[in-house]
N, CA, C and O of each residue as an XYZ file, in Angstrom:
308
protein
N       2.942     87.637     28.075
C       4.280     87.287     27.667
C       4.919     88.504     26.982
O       4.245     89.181     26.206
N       6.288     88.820     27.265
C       7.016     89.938     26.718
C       7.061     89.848     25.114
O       7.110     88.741     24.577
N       7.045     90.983     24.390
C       7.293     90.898     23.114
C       8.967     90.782     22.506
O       9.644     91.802     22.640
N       9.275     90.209     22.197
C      10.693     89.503     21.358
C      11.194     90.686     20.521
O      10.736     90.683     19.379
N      12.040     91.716     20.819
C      12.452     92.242     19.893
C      13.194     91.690     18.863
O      13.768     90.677     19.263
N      13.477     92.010     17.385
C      14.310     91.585     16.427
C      15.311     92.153     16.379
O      16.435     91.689     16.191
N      15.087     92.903     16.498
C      16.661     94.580     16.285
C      17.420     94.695     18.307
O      17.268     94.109     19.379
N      17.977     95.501     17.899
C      19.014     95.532     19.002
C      18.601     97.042     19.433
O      17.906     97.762     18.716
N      19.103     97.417     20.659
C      19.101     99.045     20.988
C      19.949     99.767     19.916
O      19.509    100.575     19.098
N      21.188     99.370     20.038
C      22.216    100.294     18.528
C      21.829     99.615     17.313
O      21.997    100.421     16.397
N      21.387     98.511     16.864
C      20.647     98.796     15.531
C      19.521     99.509     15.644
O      19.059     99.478     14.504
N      18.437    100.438     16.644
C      17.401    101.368     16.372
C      17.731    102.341     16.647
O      16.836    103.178     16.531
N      19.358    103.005     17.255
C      19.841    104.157     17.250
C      20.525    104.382     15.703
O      20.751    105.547     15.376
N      20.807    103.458     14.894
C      21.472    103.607     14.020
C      20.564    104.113     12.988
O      20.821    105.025     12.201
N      19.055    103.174     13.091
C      18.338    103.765     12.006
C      17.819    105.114     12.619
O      17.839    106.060     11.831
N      17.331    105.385     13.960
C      16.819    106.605     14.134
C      17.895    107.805     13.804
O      17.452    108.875     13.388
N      19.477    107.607     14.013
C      19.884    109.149     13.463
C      19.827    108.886     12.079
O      19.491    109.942     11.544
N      19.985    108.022     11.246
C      19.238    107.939      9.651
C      18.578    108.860      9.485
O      18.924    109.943      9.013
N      17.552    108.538      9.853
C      16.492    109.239      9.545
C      16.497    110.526      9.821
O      15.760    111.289      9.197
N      17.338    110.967     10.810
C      17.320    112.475     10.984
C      18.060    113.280      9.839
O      17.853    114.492      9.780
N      19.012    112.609      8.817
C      19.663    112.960      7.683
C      19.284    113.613      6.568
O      18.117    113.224      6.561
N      19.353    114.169      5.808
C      18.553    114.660      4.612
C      19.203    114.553      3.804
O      20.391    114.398      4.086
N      18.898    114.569      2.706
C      19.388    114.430      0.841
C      19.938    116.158      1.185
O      19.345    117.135      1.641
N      21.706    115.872      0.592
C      22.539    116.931      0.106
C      23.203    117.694      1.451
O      24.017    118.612      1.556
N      22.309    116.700      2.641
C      23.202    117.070      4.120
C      24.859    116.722      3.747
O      25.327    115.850      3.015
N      25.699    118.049      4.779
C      26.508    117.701      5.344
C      27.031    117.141      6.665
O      26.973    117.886      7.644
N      27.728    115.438      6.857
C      27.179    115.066      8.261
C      28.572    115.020      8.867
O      29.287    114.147      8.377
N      28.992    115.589      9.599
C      29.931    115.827     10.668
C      30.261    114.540     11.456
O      29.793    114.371     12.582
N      30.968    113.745     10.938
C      30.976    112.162     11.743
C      32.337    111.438     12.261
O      33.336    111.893     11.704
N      32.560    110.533     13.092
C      33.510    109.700     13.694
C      33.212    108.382     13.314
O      32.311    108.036     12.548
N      34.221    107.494     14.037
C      33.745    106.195     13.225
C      32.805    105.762     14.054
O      32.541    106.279     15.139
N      32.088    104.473     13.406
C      30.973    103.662     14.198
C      29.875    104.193     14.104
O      29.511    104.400     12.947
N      29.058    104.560     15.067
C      27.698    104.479     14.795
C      26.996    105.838     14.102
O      25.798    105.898     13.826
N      28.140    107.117     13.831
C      27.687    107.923     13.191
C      27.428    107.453     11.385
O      26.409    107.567     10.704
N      28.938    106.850     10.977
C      29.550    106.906      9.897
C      28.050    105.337      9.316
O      27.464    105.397      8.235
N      27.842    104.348     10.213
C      26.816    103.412      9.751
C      25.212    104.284      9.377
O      24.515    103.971      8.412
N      24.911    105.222     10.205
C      23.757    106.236     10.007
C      23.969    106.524      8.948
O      23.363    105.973      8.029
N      24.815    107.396      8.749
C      24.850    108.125      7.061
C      25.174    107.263      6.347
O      25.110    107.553      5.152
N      25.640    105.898      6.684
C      26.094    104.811      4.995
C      24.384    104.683      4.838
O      23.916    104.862      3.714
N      23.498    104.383      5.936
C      22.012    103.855      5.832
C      21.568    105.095      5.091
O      21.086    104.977      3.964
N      21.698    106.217      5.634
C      20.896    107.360      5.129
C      21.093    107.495      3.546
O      20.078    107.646      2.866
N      22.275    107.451      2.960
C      22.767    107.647      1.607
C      22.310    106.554      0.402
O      22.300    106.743     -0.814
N      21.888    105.197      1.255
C      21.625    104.527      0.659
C      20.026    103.883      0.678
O      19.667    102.867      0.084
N      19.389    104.555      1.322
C      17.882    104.478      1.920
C      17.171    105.644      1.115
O      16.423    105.311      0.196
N      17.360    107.050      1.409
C      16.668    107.856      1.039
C      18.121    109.685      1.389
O      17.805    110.861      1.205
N      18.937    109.385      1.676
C      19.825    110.862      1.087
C      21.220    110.248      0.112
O      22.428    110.205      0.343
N      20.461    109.865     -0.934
C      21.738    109.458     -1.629
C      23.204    110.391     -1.833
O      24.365    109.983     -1.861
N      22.633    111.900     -1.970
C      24.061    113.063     -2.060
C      24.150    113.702     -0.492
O      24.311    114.906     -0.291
N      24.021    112.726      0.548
C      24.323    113.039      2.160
C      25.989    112.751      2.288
O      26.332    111.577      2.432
N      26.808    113.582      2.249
C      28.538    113.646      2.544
C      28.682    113.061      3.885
O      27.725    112.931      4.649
N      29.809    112.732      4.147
C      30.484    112.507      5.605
C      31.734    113.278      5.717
O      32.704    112.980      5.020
N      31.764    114.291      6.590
C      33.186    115.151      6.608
C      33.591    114.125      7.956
O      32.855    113.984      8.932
N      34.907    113.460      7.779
C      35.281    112.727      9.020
C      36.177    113.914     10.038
O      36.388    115.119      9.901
N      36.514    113.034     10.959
C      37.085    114.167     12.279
C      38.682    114.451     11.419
O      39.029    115.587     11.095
N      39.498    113.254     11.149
C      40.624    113.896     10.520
C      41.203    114.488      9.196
O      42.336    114.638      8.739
N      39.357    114.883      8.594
C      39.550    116.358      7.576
C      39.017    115.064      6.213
O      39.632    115.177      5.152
N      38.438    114.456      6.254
C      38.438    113.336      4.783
C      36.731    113.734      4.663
O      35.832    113.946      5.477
N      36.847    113.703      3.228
C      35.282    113.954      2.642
C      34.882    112.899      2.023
O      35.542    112.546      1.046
N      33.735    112.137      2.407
C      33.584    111.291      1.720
C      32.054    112.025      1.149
O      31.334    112.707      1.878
N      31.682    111.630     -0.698
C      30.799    112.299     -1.259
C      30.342    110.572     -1.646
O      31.193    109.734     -1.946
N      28.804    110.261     -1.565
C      28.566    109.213     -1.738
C      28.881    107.740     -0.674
O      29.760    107.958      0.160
N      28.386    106.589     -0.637
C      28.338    105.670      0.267
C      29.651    104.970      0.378
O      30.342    104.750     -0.617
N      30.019    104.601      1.654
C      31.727    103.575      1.659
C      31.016    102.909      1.062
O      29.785    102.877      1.038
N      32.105    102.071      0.305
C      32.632    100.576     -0.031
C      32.087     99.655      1.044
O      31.107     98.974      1.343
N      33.549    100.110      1.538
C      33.676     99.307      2.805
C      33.406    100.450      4.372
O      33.567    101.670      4.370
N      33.142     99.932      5.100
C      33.185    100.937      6.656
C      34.804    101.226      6.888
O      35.687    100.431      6.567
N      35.012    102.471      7.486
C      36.437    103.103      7.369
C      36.663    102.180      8.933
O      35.647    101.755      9.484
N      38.089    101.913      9.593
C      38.156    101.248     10.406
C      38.738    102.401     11.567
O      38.835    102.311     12.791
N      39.107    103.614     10.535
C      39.679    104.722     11.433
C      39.085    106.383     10.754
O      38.628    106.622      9.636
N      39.254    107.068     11.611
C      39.113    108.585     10.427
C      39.866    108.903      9.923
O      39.698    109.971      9.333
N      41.239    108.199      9.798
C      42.303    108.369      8.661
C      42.417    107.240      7.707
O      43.438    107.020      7.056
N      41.219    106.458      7.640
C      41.650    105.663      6.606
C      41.298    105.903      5.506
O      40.280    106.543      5.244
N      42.151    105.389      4.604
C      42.384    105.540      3.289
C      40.638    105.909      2.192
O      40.390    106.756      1.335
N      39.991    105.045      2.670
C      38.511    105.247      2.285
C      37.587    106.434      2.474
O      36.491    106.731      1.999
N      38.636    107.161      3.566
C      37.203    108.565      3.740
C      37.835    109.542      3.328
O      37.379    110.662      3.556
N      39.244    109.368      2.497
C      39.542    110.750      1.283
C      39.293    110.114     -0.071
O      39.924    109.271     -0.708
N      37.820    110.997     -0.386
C      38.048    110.945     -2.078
C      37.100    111.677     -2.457
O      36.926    111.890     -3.657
């Protein structure tokens, strides 16, 4: 009998680029499945891992909330 996965294909892409992250990385990201990697990474094990988004916003530390665009209001501060 087949084994039952729990997780999804993009929930084990999400944790595998995690993990490729490091404490005090800078991560070069868009929305969705980059920007969920580094919220995991920052809050797992690279707590000072940045997100420079595509339309110039630095985020230092974990969203709040997930940005819904790369200009939203949440990924300048």
């Amino acid at each position: 009998m087949p084994k039952s996965n729990k997780y999804t294909a993009f929930e084990m892409m999400v944790v595998a680029a995690s993990r490729e992250i490091k404490d005090g990385e800078l991560v070069f990201a868009g929305i969705g499945l980059p920007v969920l990697a580094t919220t995991l990474a920052q809050k797992t094990h690279a707590p000072n891992a940045a997100i420079l988004f595509e339309a110039g916003g630095l985020k230092r530390g974990s969203c709040i909330t997930l940005p819904l665009t790369v200009d939203d209001f949440g990924t300048f501060s």
